[in-house]
BAZA-787535 format. One line per 4 residues: number of its first residue (from 1); their letters; for each residue x, y, z of C-alpha. Coordinates in pm, 1 decimal. Example, Ala and Ser with C-alpha at 12.3 -4.5 7.8 and 13.67 -1.06 7.14 Angstrom:
BEGIN
1	AS	1230.0:-450.0:780.0  1367.0:-106.0:714.0;
REM end
This chain:
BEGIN
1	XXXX	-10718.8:3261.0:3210.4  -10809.2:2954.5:3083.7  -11130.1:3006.8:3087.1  -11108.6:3302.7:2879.6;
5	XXXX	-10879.6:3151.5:2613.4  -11173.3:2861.6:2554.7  -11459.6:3163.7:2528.8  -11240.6:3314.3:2275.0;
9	XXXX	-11177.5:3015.9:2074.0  -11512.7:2877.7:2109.4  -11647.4:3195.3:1931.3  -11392.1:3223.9:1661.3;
13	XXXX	-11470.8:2811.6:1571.5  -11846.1:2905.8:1612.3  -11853.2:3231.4:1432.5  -11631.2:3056.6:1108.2;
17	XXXX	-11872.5:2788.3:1075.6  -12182.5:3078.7:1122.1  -11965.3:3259.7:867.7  -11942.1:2982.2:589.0;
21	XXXX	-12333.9:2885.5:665.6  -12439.3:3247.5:608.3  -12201.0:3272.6:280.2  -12352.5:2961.7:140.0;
25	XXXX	-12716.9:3104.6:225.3  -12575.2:3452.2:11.4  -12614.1:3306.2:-309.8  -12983.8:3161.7:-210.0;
29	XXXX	-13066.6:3458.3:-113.7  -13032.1:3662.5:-421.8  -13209.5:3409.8:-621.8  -13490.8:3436.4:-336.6;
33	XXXX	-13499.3:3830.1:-409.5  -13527.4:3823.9:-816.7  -13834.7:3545.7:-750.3  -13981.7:3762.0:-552.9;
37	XXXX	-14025.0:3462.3:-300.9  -13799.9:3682.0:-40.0  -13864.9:4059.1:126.5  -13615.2:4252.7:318.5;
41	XXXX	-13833.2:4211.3:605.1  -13782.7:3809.1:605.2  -13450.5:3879.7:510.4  -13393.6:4032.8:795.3;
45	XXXX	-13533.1:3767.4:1001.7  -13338.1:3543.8:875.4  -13054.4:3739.4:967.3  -13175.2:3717.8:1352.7;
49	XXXX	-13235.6:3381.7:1335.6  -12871.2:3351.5:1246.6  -12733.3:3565.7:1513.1  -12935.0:3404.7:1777.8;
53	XXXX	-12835.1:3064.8:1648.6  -12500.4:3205.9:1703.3  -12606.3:3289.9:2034.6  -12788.7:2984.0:2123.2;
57	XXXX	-12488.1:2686.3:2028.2  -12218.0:2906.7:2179.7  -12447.0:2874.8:2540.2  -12495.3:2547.7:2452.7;
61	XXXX	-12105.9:2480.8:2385.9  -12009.2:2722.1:2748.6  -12230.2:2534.3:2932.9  -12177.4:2164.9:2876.2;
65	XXXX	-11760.8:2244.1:2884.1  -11619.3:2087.6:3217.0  -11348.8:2362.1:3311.8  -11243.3:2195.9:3636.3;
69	XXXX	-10915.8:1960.8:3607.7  -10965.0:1635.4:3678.9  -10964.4:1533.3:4026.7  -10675.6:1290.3:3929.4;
73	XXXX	-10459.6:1582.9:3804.0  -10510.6:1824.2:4083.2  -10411.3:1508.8:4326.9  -10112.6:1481.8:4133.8;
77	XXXX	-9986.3:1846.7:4069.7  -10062.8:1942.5:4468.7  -9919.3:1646.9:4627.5  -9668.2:1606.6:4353.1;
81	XXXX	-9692.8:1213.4:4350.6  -9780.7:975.8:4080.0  -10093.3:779.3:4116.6  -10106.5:398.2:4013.2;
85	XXXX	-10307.6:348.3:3743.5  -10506.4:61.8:3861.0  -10772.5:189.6:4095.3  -11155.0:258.3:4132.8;
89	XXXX	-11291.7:603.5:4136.6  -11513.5:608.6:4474.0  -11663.4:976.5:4495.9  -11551.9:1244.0:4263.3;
93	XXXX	-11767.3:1544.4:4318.6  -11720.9:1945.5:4314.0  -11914.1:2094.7:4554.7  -12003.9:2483.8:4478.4;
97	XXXX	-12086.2:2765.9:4689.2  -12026.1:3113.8:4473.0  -11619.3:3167.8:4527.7  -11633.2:2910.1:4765.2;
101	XXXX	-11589.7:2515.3:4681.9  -11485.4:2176.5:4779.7  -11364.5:1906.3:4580.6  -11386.4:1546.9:4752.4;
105	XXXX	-11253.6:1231.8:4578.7  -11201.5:927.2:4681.3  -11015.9:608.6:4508.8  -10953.0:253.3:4624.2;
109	XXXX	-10656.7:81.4:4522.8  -10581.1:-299.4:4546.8  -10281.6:-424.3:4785.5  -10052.7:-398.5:4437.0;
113	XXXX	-10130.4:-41.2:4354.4  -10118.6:47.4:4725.3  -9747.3:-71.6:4736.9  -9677.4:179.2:4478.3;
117	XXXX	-9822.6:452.7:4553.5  -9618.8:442.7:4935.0  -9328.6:420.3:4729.8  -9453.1:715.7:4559.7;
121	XXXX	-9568.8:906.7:4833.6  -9206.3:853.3:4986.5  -8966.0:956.7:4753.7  -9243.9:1269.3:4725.7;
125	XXXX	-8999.8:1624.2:4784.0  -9295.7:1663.7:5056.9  -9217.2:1362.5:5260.7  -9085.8:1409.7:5594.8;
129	XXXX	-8995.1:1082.3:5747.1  -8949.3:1243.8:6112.3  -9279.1:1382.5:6134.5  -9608.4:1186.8:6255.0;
133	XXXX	-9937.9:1312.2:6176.4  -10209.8:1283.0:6432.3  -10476.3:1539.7:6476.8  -10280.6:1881.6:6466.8;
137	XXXX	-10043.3:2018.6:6211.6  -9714.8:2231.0:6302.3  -9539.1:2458.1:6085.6  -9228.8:2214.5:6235.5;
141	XXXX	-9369.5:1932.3:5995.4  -9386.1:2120.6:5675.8  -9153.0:2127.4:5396.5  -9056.5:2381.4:5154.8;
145	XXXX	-9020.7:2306.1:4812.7  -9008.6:2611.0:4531.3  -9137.9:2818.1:4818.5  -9440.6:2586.4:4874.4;
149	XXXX	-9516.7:2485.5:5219.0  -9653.3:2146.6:5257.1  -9599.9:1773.4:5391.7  -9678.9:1425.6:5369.3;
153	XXXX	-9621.1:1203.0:5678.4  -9676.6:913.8:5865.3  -9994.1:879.0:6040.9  -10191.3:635.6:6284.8;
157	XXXX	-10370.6:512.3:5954.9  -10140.4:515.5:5689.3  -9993.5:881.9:5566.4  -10134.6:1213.2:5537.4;
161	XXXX	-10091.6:1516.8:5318.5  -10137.9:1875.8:5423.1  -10086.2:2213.9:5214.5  -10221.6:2554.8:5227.8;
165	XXXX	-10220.6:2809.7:4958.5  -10381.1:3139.5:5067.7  -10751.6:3058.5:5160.3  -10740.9:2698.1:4988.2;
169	XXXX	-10688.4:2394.1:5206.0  -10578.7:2060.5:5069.3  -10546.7:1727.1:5213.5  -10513.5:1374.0:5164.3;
173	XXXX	-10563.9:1102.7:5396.7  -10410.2:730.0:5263.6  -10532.4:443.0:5478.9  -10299.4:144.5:5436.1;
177	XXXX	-10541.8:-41.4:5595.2  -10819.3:-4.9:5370.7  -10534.5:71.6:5051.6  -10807.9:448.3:5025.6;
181	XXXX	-10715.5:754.5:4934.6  -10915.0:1073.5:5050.0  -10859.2:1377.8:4911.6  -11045.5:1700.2:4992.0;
185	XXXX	-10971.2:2070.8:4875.5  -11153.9:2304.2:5034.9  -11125.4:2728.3:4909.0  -11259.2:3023.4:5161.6;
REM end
C-alpha cells in the first residue's frame, strides 16, 4: 500500500513540475510558430520529448527509492524492544528471491549498550523468564500479545527471539558474550 501511495505521489510531484516546464515552453512556442523557426512536426517532437522525459525521471525516481524499512525499525516493531543507540552496523543486507527474501543484520554493541538492551529485552511483553532456548522451539515457550505469538528467552549464549507470521520467520540471536545481535527474517 505503501508502495502505491509513493507511485502516486511521485507522479503528481513529477507531472506538476512537467506541467509548469511545458506552460513556460507555451509562450516560446508561439513566438517559434509566427518566426517560422517552428513546424508542427517539431512541435510535436517536442511534445514526445516531454512525455518521455516524464517517463524517463519518474523510472529514475521508482528505481533509486529504498521501499524496505530500515533493518533497525523492523528489529524494533517485531521484537517490540528498544535498541541502544550506540552500536555498529555489522551486515545489513536484503537478500531477494521473487516473493521470497531474507533480511540479515547484524550490530555490535559495547558492554554499556549491551546492559541496556537486556534490560530492554526483559521488560519486552515477549519475555518469558521460565523458558530456555536451546535448539528447538515449543508452542509452550511462546507468548501472546494482541494475538501475536512470539518469545524472547534465555539461551546458552545470551537470549533469543522467535516469531512466526504466516510464511515469514523472524529471529534474533543476542550473544552476551560477544554484546551481538543477529537478526534474520526469512519469508516463504
Amino acid at each position: 500500500m505503501i508502495d502505491f501511495i509513493f507511485i502516486i505521489i511521485v507522479i503528481l510531484i513529477v507531472g506538476f513540475l512537467e506541467g509548469l516546464i511545458y506552460l513556460i515552453y507555451l509562450p516560446l512556442k508561439k513566438r517559434l510558430f509566427k518566426s517560422g523557426k517552428l513546424t508542427r512536426k517539431g512541435s510535436r517532437r517536442i511534445n514526445w520529448i516531454f512525455i518521455l522525459f516524464f517517463c524517463l525521471v519518474f523510472i529514475a525516481l521508482y528505481y533509486f527509492k529504498d521501499y524496505r524499512t530500515s533493518s533497525k525499525n523492523r528489529v524494533e516493531n517485531i521484537a517490540r524492544i528498544k535498541l541502544p543507540k550506540d552500536y555498529k552496523v555489522i551486515q545489513d543486507e536484503y537478500q531477494d528471491m521473487w516473493q521470497y527474501y531474507c533480511i540479515i543484520y547484524e550490530i555490535q554493541f559495547d558492554k554499556r549498550s549491551s546492559d541496556q538492551l537486556i534490560k530492554t529485552i526483559k521488560s519486552s511483553a515477549f519475555y518469558n523468564s521460565k523458558s530456555f532456548h536451546n535448539i528447538i522451539w515449543s508452542d509452550s515457550d511462546l507468548i501472546i500479545v494482541d494475538s501475536v505469538k512470539a518469545v524472547w528467552c534465555r539461551s546458552p549464549k545470551g537470549y533469543d527471539f522467535n516469531r512466526v507470521n504466516g510464511g515469514t520467520t523472524y529471529s534474533i540471536n543476542f550473544d552476551t558474550l560477544t554484546n551481538k545481535l543477529e537478526y534474520n527474517e526469512c519469508a516463504d
